[in-house]
C-alpha positions in Angstrom: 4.1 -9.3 8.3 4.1 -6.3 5.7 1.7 -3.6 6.0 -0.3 -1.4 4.1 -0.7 2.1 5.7 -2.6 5.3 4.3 -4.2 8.5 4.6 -7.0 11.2 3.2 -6.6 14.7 3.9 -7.9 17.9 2.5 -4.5 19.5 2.8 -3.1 20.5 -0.6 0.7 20.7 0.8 1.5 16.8 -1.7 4.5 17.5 -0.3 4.2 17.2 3.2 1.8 14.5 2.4 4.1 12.5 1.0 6.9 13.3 4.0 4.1 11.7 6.7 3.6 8.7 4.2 7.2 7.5 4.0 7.4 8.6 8.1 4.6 5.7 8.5 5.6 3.6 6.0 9.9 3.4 7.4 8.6 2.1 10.7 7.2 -1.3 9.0 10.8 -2.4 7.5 11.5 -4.4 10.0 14.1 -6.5 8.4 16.7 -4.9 5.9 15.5 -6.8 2.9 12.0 -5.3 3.1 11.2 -2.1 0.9 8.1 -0.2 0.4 6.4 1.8 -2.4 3.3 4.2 -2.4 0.5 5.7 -4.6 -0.5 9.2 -4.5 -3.6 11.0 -5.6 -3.2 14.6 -4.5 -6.6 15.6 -6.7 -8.5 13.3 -3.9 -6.4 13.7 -1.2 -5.6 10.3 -1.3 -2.2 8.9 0.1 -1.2 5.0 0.6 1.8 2.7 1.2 2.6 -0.7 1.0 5.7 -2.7 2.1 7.1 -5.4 0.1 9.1 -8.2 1.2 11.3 -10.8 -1.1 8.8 -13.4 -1.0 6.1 -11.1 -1.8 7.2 -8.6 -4.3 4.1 -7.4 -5.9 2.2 -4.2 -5.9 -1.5 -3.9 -4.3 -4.3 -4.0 -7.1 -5.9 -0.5 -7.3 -9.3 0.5 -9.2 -9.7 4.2 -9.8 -12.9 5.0 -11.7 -12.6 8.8 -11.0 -15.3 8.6 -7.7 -13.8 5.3 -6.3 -10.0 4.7 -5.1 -9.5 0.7 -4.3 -6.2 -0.4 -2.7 -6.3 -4.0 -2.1 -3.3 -5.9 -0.3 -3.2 -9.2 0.9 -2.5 -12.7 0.4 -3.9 -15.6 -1.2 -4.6 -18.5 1.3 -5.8 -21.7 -1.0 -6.4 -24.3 1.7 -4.1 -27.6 1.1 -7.7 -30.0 0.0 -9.1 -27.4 -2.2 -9.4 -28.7 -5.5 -7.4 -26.6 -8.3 -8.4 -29.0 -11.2 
């Protein structure tokens, strides 16, 4: 299953941030079709990953309203007797 990986730091080296973002993030590919893509804030420290497979594709939602940073990842689940009328 992809992931979704992240950090927050007070270091101000974006940099080396980013290095130990792709670091976490190449250990999730675990097939060759897989691929991965990141958001950075260095203003708020804020550092996050995502891995993507075929099937999936699509990028995390994310809410920034200048206090607040929201990454949200995941799947829809719709059970099979909901009603979508």
């Amino acid at each position: 299953m992809p992931g979704l990986a992240g950090f927050v730091t007070k270091n101000p080296d974006r940099d080396a941030a980013e290095r130990l973002l792709a670091k976490m993030m190449r250990v999730q590919l675990h097939q060759p079709s897989w691929s991965w893509s990141s958001l950075s804030i260095p203003e708020q420290g804020i550092y996050v990953g995502w891995v993507t497979t075929p099937s999936t594709g699509a990028n995390p939602l994310t809410v920034q309203t200048g206090q607040v940073t929201l990454v949200f990842c995941g799947e829809n689940f719709v059970p099979a007797t909901a009603d979508h009328s």
